[in-house]
C-alpha positions in Angstrom: -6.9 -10.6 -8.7 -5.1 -14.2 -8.5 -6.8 -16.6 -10.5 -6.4 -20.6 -9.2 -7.8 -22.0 -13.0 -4.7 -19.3 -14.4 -2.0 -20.1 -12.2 -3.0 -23.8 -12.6 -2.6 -23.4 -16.2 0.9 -22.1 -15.9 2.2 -24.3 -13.8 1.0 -27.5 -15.7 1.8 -25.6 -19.1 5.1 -25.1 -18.7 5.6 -28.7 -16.7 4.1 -30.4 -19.6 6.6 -28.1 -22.4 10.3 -28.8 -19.7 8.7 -32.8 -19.8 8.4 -32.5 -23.5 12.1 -30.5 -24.0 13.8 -33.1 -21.5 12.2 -36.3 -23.5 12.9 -34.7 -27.2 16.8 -34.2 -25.8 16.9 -37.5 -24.1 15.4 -39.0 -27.2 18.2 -37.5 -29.4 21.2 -39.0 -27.3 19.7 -42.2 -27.1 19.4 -42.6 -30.4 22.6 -41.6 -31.6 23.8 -43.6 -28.7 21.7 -46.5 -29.9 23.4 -45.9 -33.3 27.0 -45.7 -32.2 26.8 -49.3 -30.2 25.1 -50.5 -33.4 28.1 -49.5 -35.8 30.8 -50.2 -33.3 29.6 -53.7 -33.3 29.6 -53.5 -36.9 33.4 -52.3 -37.1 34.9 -54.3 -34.0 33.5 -57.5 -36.7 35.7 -55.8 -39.8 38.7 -55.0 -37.7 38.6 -58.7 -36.4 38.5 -59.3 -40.3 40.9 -57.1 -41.3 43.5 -58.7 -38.4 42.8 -61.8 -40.1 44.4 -60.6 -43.6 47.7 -59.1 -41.5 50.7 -61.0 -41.3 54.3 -60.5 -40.7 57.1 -60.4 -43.4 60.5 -61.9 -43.0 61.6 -58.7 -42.0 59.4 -58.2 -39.5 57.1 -55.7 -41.2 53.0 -55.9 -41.4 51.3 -56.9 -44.8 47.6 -56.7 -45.5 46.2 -59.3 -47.3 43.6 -57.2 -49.6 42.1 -59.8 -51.7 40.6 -61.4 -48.4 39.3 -57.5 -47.5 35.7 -56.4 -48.4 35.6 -54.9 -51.4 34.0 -51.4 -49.7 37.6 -50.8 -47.8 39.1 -50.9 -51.9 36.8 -48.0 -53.2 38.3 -44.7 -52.7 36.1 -42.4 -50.6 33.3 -45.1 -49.9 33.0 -44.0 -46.6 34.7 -47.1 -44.7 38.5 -46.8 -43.9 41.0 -49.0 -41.8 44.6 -48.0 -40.7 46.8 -50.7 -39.6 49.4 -49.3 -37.2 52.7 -51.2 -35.1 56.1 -49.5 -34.1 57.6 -50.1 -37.4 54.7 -47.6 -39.7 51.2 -48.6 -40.8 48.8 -49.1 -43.6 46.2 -47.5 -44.9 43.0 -48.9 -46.9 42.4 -47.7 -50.6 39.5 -46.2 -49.9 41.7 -43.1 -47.7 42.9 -42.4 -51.5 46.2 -41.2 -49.7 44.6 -39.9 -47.1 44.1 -40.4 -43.3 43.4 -40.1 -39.6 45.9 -40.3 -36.5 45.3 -43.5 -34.2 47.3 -43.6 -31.0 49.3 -46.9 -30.8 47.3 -48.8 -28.2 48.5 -51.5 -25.5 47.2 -54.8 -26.0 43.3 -55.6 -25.2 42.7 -52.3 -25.2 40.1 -50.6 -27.1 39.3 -47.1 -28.1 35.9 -45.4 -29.4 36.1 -41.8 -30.5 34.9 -39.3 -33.6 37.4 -37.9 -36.2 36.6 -35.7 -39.6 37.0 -37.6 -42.5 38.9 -37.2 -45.5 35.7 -35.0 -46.9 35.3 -33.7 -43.6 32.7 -35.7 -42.9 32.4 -37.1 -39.1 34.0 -40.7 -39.2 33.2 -43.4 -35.9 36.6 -45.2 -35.5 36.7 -48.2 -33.5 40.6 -48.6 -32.5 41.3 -52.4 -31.4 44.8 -53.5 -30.0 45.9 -57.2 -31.4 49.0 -58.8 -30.5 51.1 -60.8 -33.6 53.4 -63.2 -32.7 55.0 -60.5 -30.1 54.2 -57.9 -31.8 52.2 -55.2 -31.4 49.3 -54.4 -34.2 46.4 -51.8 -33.8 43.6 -52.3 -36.4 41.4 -48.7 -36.7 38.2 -49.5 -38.7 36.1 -45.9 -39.5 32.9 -45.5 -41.0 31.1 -42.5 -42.1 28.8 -42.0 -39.1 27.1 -39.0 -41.6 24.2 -41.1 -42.6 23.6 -42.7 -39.3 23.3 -39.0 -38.3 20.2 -38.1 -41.0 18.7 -41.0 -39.9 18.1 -39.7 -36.4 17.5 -36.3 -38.1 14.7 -37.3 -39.6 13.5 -39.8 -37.0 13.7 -36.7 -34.3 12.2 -34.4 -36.7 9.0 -37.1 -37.0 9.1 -37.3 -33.3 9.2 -33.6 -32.6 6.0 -32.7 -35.0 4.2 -35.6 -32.8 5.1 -34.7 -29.4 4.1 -31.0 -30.4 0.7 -32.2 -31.8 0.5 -34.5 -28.6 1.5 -31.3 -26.6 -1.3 -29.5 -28.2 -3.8 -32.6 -27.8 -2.8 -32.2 -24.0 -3.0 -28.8 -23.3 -6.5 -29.1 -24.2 -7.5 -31.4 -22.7 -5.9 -29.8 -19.4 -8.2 -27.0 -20.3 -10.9 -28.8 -20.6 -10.4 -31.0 -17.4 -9.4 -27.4 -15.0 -12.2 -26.2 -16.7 -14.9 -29.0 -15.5 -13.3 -29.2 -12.3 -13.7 -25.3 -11.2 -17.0 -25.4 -12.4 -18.3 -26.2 -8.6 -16.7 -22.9 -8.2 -18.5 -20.9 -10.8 -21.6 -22.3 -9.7 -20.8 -21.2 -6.6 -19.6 -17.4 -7.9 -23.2 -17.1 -9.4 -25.1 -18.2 -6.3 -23.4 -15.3 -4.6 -24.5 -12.9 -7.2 -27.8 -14.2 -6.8 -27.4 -14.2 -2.9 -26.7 -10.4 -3.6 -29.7 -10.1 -6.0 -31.7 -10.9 -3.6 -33.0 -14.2 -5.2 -31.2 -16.3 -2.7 -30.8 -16.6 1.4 -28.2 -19.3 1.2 -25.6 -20.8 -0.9 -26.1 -24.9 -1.7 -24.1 -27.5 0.1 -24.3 -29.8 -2.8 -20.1 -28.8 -3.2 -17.0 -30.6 -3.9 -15.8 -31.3 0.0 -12.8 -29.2 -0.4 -15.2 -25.8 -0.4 -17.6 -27.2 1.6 -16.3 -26.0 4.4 -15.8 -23.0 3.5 -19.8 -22.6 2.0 -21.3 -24.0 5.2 -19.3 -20.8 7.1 -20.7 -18.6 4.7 -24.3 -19.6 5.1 -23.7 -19.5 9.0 -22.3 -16.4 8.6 -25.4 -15.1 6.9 -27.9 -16.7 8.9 -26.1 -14.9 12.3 -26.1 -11.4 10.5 -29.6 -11.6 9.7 -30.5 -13.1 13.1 -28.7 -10.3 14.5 -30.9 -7.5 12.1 -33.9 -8.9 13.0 -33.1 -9.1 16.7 -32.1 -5.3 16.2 -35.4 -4.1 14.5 -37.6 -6.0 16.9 -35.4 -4.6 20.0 -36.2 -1.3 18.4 -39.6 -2.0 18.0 -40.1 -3.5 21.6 -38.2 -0.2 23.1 -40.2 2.1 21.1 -43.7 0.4 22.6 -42.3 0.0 25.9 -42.0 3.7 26.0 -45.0 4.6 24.8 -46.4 3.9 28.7 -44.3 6.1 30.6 -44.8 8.9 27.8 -48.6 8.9 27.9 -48.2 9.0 31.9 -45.7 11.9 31.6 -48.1 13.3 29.2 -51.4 12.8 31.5 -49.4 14.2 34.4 -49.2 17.7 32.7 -52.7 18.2 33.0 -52.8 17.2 37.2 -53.6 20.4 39.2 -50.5 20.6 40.6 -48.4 21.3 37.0 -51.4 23.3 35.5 -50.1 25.8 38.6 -47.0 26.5 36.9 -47.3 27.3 33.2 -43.7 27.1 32.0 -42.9 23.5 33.2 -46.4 22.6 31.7 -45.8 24.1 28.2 -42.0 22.6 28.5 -43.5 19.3 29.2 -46.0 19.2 26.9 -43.9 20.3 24.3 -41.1 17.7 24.9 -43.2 14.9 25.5 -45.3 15.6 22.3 -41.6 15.6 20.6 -41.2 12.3 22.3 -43.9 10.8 20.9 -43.2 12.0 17.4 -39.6 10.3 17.4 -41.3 6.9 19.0 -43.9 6.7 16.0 -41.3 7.5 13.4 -39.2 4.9 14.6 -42.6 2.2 14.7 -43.1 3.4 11.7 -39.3 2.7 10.5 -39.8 -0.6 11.6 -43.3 -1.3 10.0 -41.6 -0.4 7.1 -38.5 -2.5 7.4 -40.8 -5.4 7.6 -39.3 -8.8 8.4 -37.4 -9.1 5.1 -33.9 -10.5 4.5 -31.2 -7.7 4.6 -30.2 -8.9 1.4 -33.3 -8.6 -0.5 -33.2 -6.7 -3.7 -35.1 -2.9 -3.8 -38.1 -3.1 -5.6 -38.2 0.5 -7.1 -41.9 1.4 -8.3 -43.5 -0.9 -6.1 -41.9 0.2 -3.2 -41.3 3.9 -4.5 -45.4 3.7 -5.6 -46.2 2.7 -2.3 -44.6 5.5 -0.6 -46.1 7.7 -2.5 -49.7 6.3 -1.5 -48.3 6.8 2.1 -47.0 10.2 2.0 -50.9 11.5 0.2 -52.5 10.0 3.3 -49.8 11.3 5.6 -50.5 15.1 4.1 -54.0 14.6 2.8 -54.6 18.1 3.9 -52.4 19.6 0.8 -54.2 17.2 -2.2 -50.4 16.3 -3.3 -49.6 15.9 -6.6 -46.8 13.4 -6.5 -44.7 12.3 -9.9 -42.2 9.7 -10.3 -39.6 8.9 -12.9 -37.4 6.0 -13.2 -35.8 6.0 -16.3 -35.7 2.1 -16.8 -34.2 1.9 -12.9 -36.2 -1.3 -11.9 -34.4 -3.5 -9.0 -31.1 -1.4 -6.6 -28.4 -4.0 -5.1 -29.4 -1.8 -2.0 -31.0 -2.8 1.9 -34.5 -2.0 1.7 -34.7 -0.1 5.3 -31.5 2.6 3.6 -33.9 3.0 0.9 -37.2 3.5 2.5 -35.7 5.7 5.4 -33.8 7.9 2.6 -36.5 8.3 -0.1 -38.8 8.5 2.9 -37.1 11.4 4.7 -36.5 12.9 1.5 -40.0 13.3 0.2 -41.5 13.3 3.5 -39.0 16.9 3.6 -40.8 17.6 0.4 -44.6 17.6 0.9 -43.5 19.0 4.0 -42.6 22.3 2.4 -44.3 22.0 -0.8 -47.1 23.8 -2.3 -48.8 20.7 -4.0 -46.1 19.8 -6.2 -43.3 17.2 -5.7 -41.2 15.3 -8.2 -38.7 12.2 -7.3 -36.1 11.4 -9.9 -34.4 8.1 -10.7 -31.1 7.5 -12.5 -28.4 5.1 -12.7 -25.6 4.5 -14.4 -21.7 3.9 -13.0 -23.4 5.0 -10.1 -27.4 5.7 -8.5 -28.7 9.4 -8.5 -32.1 10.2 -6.7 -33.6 14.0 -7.3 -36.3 15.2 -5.2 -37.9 18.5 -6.2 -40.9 20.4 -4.7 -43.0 23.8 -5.6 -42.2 25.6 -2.1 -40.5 28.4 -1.4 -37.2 26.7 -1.0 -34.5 27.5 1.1 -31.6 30.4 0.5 -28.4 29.6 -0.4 -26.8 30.9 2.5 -28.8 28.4 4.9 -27.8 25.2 2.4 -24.9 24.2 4.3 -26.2 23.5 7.3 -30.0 21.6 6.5 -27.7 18.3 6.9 -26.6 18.9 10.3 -28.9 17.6 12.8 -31.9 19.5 14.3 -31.0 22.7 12.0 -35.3 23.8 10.8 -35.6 27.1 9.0 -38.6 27.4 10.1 -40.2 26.2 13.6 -43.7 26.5 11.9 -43.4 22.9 10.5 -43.6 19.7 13.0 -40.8 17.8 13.0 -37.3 17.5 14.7 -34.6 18.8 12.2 -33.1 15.1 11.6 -34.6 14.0 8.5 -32.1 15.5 6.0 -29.2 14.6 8.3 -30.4 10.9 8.1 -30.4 11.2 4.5 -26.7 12.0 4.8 -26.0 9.7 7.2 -27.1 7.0 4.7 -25.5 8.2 1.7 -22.1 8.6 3.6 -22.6 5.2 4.0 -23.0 4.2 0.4 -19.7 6.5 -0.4 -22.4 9.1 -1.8 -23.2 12.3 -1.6 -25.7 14.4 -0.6 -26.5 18.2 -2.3 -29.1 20.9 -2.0 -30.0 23.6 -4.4 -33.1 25.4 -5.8 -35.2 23.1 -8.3 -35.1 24.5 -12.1 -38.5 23.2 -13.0 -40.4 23.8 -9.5 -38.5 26.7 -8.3 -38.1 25.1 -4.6 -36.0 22.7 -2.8 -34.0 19.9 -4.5 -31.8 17.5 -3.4 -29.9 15.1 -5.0 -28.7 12.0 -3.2 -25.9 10.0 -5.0 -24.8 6.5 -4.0 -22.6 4.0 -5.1 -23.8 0.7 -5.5 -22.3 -2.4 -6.6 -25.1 -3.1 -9.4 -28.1 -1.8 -10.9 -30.3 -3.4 -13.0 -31.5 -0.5 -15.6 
């Protein structure tokens, strides 16, 4: 699953580290830059000194006047050198101690900036300046050891890099802490649908940023329609169910007229089909009193709702004095629709106290998934015949009202949860059991 706060993360992370790089490189050439205009200045001034002390002998050679030199250009290896160059040979400063650098004999006005090892190896800016002498041309090289200016952006960067990594540090939080604040609409919003799940809300609040607010106001159309639609559905059902109730009870007055009482087979057909008729027409009333007007979404209430069927199921077989037993095992509240529920624990024990002696047992676990065990003291069913109780209309025996359809229901519903449904003879009762498993998306245990 994408994450926006993640990806947001990543992409301002690693903008705010190629910023960082870019300004730590572009600080380190500017200030070596910065350095190298400061020192040329600083030698293009000592080679204009040093031109001053030249002169030209009777011969036509260069002399360097050394007593008007700074002293620095006299001390061997001090770090500053000069080399005085024309057609006719050069001179070197003291300070070269008979060693030196090649300068390129340069046309007048011309100027030349470049880097050269030093006599220790060390890097040496020399600042090459043509001069003209009475006709002659002189090129005055001043160097200096460019080593120290190099330490001194060393350590400058070095100070720089240990702040922009705690300023990088100071930011990156303080992204966090800003993508943080802003995607907390969205959180809100994540729990309101886990409470809209839960049951503990119908609609999510409108009180968004306006970029989702769009998108909320759809989903709370959305669920208003589907459980506009839902109840239209179970009040449809409803209405159909009583609007067929007149007909039926003409159909089943008109097999008692003279004129069907005459013919026994249609009247015993007739009155056996419409008496099935009117079965299916109060289970599905009674499906629909059950149902109630609730939200699809409202949470399962398990021992209420599983208490109250119980209540309901005594009265419905009062005749057998039912002894009924529930366990939950801490299973309280099923991220479930309350109809599935009451129409699959319903058919189930309803199934039960059908066959039972007296004694019927539901079962409630849940764990990765929900289990539901439904036991009973009848005679149960052989194993031959358990294959088929889930197909519809299969009785084994004809003795018991009913239509065949409440086990096949039961699988309907778990086939709808990705469940299953199994039958198999109960080892505490010694009858029927079934066990329905569903997969639901949370349980509270």
């Amino acid at each position: 699953m994408k994450s926006l706060q993640l990806q947001l993360t990543i992409g301002l992370l690693l903008s705010l580290i190629v910023s960082f790089i870019v300004l730590w490189s572009m600080t380190g050439s500017t200030l070596q830059q910065l350095a190298e205009d400061y020192l040329a200045g600083h030698l293009a001034h000592d080679g204009e000194s040093i031109m001053q002390a030249v002169s030209l002998t009777a011969d036509q050679q260069i002399a360097v006047d050394t007593t008007i030199v700074e002293p620095v250009y006299k001390r061997p290896l001090s770090g500053n050198y000069y080399l005085v160059t024309t057609s006719a040979g050069s001179i070197k400063s003291d300070s070269l101690a008979g060693q030196g650098f090649e300068v390129p004999l340069l046309s007048s006005g011309q100027t030349l900036r470049f880097f050269n090892p030093g006599p220790d190896g060390q890097p040496l800016l020399i600042l090459a300046q043509a001069f003209s002498l009475k006709g002659v041309r002189v090129t005055v090289a001043v160097a200096e050891d460019f080593s120290k200016a190099l330490g001194m952006i060393d350590a400058v960067q070095q100070g720089y890099t240990k702040l922009a990594l705690a300023l990088l540090m100071a930011l990156i939080a303080i992204q966090i802490i800003i993508l943080r604040a802003g995607f907390k609409p969205l959180k809100k919003i994540q729990h309101q649908l886990q409470a809209l799940e839960e049951g503990e809300l119908y609609q999510l609040e409108t009180d968004v940023p306006k970029e989702v607010v769009g998108l909320v106001n759809e989903v709370n159309d959305l669920l208003r329609i589907m459980d506009q639609r839902l109840q239209r559905k179970r009040n449809s059902l409803g209405d159909l169910a009583h609007a067929l109730k007149t007909p039926l009870t003409v159909l089943q007055q008109l097999a008692h007229e003279d004129e069907i009482t005459h013919h026994t087979d249609v009247q015993a057909q007739l009155i056996t089909q419409t008496s099935n008729m009117h079965r299916i027409i109060d289970r599905v009333l009674k499906r629909v009193r059950l149902a109630g007007p609730g939200s699809v979404y409202t949470s399962f209430d398990v021992e209420q709702e599983i208490t109250d069927l119980i209540h309901a199921m005594k009265r419905i077989h009062h005749d057998k004095q039912l002894l009924i037993h529930a366990e939950f095992n801490g299973v309280k509240s099923l991220m479930i629709d309350r109809e599935d529920m009451l129409e699959l624990t319903g058919n189930l024990m309803d199934n039960a106290c059908k066959w039972c002696e007296r004694q019927v047992v539901i079962r409630f676990h849940a764990d990765n998934q929900l289990l539901i065990v439904v036991e009973d003291d009848g005679n149960g069913a052989p194993d031959s015949a358990l294959p088929a109780l889930s197909q519809r209309g299969i009785r084994l025996d004809e003795r018991i009202d009913g239509q065949g359809l409440g086990l096949s229901i039961a699988q309907a519903i778990t086939d709808q949860y990705d469940g299953a449904l199994t039958f198999s003879r109960s080892a505490a009762l010694g009858g029927f059991c079934v066990q329905a498993v569903l997969h639901l998306r949370s349980a509270s245990i």
